[in-house]
C-alpha positions, -999 to 999 in steps of 0.1 A, spaced: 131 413 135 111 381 121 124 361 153 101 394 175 74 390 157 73 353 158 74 356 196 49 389 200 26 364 177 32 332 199 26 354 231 -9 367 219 -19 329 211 -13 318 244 -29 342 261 -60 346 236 -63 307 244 -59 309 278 -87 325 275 -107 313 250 -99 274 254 -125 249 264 -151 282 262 -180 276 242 -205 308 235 -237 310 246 -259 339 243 -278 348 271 -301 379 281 -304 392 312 -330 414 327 -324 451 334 -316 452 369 -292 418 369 -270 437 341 -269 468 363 -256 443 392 -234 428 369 -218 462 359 -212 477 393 -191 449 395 -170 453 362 -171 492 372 -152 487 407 -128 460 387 -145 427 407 -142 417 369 -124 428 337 -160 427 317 -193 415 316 -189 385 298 -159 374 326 -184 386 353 -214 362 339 -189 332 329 -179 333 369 -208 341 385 -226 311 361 -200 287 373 -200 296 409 -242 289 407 -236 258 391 -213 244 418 -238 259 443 -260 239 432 -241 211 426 -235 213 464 -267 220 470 -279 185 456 -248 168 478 -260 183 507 -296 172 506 -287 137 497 -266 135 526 -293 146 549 -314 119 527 -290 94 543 -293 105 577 -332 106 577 -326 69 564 -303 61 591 -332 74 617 -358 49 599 -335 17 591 -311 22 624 -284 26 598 -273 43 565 -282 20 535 -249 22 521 -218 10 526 -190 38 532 -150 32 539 -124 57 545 -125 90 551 -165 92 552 -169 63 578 -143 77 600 -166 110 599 -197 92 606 -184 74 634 -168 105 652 -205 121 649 -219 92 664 -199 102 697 
């Protein structure tokens, strides 16, 4: 019986850390109508709660914007390669290969 309720106890630990791991609270207020959004979502089971629903839908923003900021430095570069006849950086691999394919 102690071996069960060892291995009930380690079970609940992995999973409350899978959860809770690397998570760091912060507590945040939202304005009417954003929680209403937010709950539709948990209602129809898009999410398990609201705090899942906020934690996701904060990190896909900030990788939005993360992608966001990519994006316009890329077209940066190309505005730069209109002016200077050429990108002001030198790229290998991958990225070179891309830019000359575009050039075609």
């Amino acid at each position: 019986m102690l071996f069960g309720a060892v291995l009930v106890g380690k079970i609940f630990y992995m999973y409350t850390s899978m959860y809770t791991c690397g998570f760091k609270g912060c507590p945040v207020r939202l304005g009417e109508d954003e929680l209403k959004k937010i709950d539709v979502l948990v209602k129809y089971g898009v999410f398990r709660s609201r705090s899942e629903a906020i934690r996701e839908l904060v990190r896909l923003g900030v990788k939005l914007a993360y992608v966001s900021e990519v994006l316009e430095a890329v077209e940066r570069l190309f505005e730069l390669e209109k002016v200077e006849g050429r990108i002001p950086v030198e790229l290998g691999g991958a990225t070179r290969q891309l830019l000359e394919e575009r050039e075609r």
